[in-house]
N, C-alpha and C positions, 0 to 999 in steps of 0.2 A: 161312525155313520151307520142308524141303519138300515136305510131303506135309500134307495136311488130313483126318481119319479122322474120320466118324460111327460112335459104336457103338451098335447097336440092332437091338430084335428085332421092330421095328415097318414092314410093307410101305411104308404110304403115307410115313412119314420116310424110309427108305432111296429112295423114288424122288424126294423131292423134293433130298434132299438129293448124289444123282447128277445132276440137274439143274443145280445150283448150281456142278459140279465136283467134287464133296468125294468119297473115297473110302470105303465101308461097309464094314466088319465087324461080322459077325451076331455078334450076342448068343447066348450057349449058355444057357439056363434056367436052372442054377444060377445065373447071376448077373443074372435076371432078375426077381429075385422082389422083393419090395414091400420087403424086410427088407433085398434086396443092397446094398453098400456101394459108393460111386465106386473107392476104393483095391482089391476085387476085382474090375472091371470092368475096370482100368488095368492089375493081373497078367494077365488072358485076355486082352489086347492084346499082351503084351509078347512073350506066350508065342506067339501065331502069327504075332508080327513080329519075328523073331531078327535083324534087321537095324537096329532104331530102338535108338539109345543113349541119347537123351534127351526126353522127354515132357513136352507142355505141356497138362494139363486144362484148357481154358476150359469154364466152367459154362456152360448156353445161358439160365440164369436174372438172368444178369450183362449187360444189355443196352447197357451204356456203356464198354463198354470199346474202347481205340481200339490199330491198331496198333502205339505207339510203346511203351505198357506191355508190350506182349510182346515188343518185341526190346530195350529197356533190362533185362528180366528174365533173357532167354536170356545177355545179356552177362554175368549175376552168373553163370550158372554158367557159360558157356565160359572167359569172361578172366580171373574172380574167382576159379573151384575151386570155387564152391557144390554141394553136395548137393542141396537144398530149398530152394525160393524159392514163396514163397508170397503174396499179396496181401493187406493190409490198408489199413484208413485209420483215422485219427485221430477218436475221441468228447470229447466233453468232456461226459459224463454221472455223476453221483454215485451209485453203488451201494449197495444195502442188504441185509441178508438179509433173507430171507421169513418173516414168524412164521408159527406153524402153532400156535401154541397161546397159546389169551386170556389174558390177562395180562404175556405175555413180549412185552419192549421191541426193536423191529428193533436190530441193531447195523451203523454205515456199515462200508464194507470201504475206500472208499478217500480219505473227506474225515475232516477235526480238527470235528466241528457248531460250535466254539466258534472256531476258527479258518476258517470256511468261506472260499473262497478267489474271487475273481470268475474268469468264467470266463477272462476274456482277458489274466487273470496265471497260469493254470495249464495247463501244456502239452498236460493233456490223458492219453489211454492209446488205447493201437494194436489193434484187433479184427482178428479173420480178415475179411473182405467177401465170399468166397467166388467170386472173381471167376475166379482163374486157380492153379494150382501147377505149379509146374516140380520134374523129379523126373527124379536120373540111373537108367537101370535096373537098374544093382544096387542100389541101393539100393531101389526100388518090389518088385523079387523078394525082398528079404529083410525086406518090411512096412515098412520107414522104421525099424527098430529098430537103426539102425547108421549114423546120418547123423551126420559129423564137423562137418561146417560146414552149418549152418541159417542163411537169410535171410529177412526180409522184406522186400517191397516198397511203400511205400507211394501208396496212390494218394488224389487228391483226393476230397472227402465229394463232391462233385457227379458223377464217375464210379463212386461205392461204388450201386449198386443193385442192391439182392437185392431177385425175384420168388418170395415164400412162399406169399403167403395170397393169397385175392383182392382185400383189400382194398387190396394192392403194387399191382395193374394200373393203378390211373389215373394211381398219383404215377408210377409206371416209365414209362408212355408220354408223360407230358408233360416228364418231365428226357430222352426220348432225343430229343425235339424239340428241346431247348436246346445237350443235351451229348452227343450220341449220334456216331455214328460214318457219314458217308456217302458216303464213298468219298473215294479217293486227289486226284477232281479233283473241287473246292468246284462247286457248281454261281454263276454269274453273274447280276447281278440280270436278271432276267425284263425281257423287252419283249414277247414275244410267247406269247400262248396259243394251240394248239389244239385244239378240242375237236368229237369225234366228238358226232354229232347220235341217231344211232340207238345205244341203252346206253349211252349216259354221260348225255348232257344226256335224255335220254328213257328209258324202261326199257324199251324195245323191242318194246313190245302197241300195234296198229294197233283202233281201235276202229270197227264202223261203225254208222252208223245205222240207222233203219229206213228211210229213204230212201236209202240207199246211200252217204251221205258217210262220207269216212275222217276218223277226227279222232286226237290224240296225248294225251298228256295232260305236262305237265311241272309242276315245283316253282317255288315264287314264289322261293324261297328261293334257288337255280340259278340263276333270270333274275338275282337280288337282289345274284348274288356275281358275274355277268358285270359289273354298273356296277359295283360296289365294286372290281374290277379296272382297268375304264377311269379310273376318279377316280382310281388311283393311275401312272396313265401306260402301263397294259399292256394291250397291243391283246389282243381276242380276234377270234380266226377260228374261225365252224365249220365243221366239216368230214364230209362222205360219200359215199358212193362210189357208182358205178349202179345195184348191184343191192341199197341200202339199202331194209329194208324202208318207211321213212319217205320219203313220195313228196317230188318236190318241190319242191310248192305247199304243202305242208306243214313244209319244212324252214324255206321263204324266210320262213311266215308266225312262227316261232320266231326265223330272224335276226332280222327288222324289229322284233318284240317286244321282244329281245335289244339291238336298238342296234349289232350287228356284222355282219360280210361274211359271206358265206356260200358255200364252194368245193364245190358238187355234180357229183354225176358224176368223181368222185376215183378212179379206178382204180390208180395207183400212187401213194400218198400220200406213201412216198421222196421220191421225184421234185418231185414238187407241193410240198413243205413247204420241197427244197433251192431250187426255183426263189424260192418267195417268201423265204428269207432274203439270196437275191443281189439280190432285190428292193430288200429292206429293208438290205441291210449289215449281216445280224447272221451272229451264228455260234452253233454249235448248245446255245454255253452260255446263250447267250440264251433259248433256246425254251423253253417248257414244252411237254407233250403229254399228251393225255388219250386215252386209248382203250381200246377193250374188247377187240377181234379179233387172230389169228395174223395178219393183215394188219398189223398196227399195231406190230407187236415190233422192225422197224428202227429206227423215230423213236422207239419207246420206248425204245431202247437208245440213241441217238444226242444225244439231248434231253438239255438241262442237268438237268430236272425234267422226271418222265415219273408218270403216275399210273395207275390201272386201278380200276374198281370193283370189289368183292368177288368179282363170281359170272361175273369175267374167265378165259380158260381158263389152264392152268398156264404156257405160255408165255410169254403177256403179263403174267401177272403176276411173272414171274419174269426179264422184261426192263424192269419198270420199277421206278423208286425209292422208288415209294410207292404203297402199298395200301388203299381207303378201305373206310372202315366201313360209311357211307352207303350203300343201293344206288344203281343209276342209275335218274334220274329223280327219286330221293328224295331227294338234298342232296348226292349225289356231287360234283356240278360246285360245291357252297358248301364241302365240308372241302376238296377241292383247293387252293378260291381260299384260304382262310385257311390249309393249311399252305404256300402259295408267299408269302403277306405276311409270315407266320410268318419263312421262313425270309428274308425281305430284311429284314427288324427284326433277325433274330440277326445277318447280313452286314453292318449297318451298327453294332452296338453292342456290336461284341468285347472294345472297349475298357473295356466295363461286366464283363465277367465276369471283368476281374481286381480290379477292386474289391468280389467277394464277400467279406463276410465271413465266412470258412471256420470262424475259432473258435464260430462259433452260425447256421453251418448247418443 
């Protein structure tokens, strides 16, 4: 692949997604409208890119799709001669027509009622998934109404996820935790957490009294997922810097609650976090990291597993691997710890997801 295009007529997508790398072309109105089609969005691409001969749509609705589908597909059309390559996966669903009128009997379209078949003797029929299509450009300038050789691809029911309605969001986010795609280097099981004290484990409001004491306030739930870490053999460290606004008789009184070390006065957390894995003999696939600040975007990038609360600024969250729902202070530091146990249950029981049963997924 060599070039990644965002098209869109939207500011804040074209700036995140120049952050990411990926290259923008603006959307012209015509084919911005509610009514426009993918296939005219893909001609105004081609047309101010005289230089691209072959095109791959990945939907951004498609959240499981991993790199090997798109370069087993490119092969069909470079090495194969394909035209259109396009993504489907396998149903094992019995179709019927829709009455519209009382009295008239549905009729199946694709089972014998009298010979109905089980499911895991019948092979089944192939849907669009809508995940990706590959498409030469002459062919996409003359509508697809002249494609010689048409392919499908087919991809497995646990990477098929279309996002339509909203009621897609929960099932789509908990298969891209199973089956989702996280980069080229697997993260390693976790030994070590650390986690920022001021916005991640706190939510960064310093309270005071009417006698002048400062106090914090944190989630039980937070403290509740630092033990459920240590029972599973993963150190946590917190961690802050000098000019945290969370003083630090305040931090110490959150370690000792916590059950963990507490490293205050962190000025260069690089530094600090490479020192303690020469400590410990780990390496950075080991580490997890939790942080909120432009500070924090090295270890978040460096980190096997790196997290950020919600309302982290674009950088940071745009250098780490995982984005929490939770704010900070509000169970940020509990969805961490369960998607890092998450993802050491998927690292140890890989073995288990070829024993899906795909005919009745």
């Amino acid at each position: 692949v060599l070039n990644v295009w965002v098209s869109t007529d939207h500011d804040e997508i074209e700036r995140v997604a120049k952050l990411w790398g990926a290259q923008v072309i603006r959307r012209s109105p015509e084919v911005s409208k509610d009514s426009s089609s993918s296939l005219e969005t893909m001609q105004e691409f081609i047309k101010m890119r005289p230089e691209v001969d072959i095109v791959c749509h990945i939907q951004a609705t498609s959240p499981c799709l991993h790199p090997y589908h798109i370069k087993e597909a490119l092969q069909m059309i470079v090495d194969e001669g394909c035209d259109y390559v396009f993504s489907v996966v396998r149903r094992h669903q019995f179709r019927w027509s829709e009455v519209k009128r009382e009295g008239k009997n549905p009729i199946p379209h694709n089972i014998n009622i009298a010979k109905r078949p089980r499911r895991q003797d019948w092979p089944g029929e192939l849907y669009e998934n809508g995940s990706f299509y590959f498409y030469k450009r002459e062919h996409l300038e003359n509508g697809l109404q002249q494609c010689e050789r048409m392919a499908y691809y087919e991809m497995l029911p646990e990477h098929s996820v279309d996002i339509d309605v909203d009621i897609d969001w929960p099932v789509a986010e908990e298969r891209v935790l199973r089956f989702g795609y996280f980069g080229r280097d697997q993260p390693g099981e976790v030994k070590l957490l650390l986690c920022s004290v001021s916005g991640c484990l706190t939510d960064g409001q310093i309270y005071i009294s009417v006698s002048g004491e400062e106090l914090v306030s944190t989630n039980t739930r937070d403290l509740g997922a630092i033990h459920m870490l240590q029972s599973e053999n993963i150190e946590v460290i917190l961690i802050s810097s000098s000019d945290d606004p969370v003083p630090k008789a305040l931090a110490e009184k959150l370690a000792r609650r916590a059950c963990c070390t507490l490293r205050h006065g962190v000025d260069h957390k690089l530094s600090e976090v490479e020192r303690l894995m020469k400590e410990k003999r780990l390496q950075w696939r080991d580490v997890a990291f939790l942080g909120t600040d432009t500070q924090d975007v090295e270890c978040l990038s460096n980190a096997g597993l790196s997290g950020v609360p919600p309302q982290a600024p674009a950088a940071a969250g745009i250098a780490a691997k995982y984005t929490c729902r939770s704010p900070a202070g509000h169970g940020a530091v509990r969805e961490f710890a369960d998607y890092i146990l998450l993802l050491k249950k998927k690292a140890t029981s890989r073995a288990d997801e070829e024993r899906i049963d795909r005919m009745n997924f």
